[in-house]
C-alpha positions as a printed Julia matrix, in Angstrom:
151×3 Matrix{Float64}:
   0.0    0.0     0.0
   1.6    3.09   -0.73
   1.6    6.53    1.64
  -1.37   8.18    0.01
  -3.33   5.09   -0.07
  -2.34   4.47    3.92
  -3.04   8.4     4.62
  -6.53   8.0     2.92
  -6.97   5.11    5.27
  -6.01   6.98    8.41
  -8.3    9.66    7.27
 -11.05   7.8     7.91
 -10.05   6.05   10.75
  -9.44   9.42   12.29
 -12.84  10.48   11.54
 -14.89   7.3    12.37
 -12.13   7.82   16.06
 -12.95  11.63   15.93
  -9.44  11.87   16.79
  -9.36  15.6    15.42
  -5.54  16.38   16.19
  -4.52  12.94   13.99
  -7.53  13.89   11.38
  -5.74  17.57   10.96
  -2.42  16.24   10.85
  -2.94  13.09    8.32
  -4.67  15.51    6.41
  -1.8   18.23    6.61
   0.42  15.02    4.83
  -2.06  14.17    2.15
  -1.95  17.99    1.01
   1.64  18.06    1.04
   1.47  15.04   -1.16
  -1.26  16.37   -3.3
   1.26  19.63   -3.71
   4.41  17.69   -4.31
   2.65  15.35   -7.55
   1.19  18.88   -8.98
   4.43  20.05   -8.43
   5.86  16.86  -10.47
   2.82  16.57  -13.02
   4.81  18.68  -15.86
   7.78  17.11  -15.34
   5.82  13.88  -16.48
   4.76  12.07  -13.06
   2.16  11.47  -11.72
   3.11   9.99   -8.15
   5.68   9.82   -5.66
   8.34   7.62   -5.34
   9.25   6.16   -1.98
  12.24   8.24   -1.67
  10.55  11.34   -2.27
   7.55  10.18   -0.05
  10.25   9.88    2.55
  11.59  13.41    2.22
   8.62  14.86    2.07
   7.41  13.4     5.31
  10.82  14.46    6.5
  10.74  17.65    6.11
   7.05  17.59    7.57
   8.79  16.62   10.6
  11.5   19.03   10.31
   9.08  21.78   10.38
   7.29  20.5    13.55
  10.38  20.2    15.5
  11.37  23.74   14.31
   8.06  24.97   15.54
   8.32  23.13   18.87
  11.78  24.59   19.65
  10.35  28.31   18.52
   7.09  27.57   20.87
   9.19  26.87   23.81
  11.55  29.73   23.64
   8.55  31.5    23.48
   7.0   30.41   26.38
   3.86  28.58   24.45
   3.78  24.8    25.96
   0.17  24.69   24.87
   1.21  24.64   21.11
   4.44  22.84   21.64
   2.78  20.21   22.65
   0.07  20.28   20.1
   3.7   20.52   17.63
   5.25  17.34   19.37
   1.44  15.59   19.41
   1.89  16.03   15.16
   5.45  15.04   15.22
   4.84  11.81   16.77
   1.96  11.22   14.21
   4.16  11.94   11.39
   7.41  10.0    12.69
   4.78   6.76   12.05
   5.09   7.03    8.88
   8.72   7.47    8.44
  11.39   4.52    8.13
  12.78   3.78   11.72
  15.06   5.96   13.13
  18.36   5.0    13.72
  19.89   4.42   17.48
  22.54   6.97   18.87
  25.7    4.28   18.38
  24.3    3.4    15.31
  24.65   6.87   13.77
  28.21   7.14   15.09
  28.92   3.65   13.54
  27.73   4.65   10.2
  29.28   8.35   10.82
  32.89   6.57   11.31
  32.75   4.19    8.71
  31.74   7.13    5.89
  34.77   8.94    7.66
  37.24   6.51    7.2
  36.31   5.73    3.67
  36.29   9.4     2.78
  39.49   9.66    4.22
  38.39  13.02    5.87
  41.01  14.3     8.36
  39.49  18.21    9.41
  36.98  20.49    9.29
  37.34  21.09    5.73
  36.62  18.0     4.39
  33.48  18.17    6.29
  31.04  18.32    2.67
  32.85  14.46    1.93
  31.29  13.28    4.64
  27.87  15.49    5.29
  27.03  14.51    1.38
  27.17  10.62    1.79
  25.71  10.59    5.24
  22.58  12.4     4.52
  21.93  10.33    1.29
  22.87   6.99    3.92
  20.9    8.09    6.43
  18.28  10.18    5.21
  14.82   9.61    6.98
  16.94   7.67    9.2
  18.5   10.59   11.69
  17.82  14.35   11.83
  19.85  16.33    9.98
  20.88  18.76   12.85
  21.88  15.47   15.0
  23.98  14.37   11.48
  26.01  17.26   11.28
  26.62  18.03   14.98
  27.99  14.54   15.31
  30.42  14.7    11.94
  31.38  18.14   13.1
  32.62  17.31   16.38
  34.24  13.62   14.93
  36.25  16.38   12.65
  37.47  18.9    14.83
């Protein structure tokens, strides 16, 4: 079954639940999916491959966690937690993230076969590991890890 087909699924489920923060955000996915194939349409197609199914539900995520962080610098825990209640909703649907020693091990191993030494080389290793790992880890987490391996 592919994501639309399981987000038109949840849709109802959500509705038949009246579950109205999973309704809202399941819906907020199937628009950004609906935008993303009009988007692709001239470019001749007409769905979604799994790897851009995966980004786009990553950077759905990425903008939750943004908001969260703004929220509670701003002293708003009633929306930062309505942010982190989406988040979790949306992490469902992406791949399984990967454990804390599992991103170093795969953060090493790109390292060493890169051959990066410093700070410079730190594009021969960010490239590689996002494409590795992406869906997998956060971004952020990615680059704070092969920045301090390089320094």
């Amino acid at each position: 079954m592919s994501l639309k087909e399981q987000i038109g699924e949840d849709i109802k489920t959500a509705m038949k639940a009246k579950d109205k923060i999973r309704l809202q955000t399941v819906r907020s996915i199937k628009k950004a999916i609906l935008e993303k194939e009009v988007e692709l349409r001239p470019k001749g197609q007409d769905s979604l491959t799994p790897e851009q199914e995966i980004e786009l539900l990553s950077q759905q995520a990425k903008q939750r966690r943004d908001s969260i962080e703004q929220f509670e610098n701003a002293g708003r825990e009633d929306l930062a937690e309505k942010e982190s209640q989406e988040l979790a909703i949306i992490e469902t649907y992406l791949p399984e993230q990967v454990s804390d020693e599992e991103l170093e091990t795969i953060v090493d191993e790109i390292i060493i076969s890169s051959g990066a030494t410093t700070m410079k080389d730190l594009g021969k290793v960010m490239g590689p590991a996002m494409k590795q790992l992406k869906g997998k880890a956060d971004g952020k987490k990615i680059q704070a890890l092969v920045k301090s391996k390089l320094s």
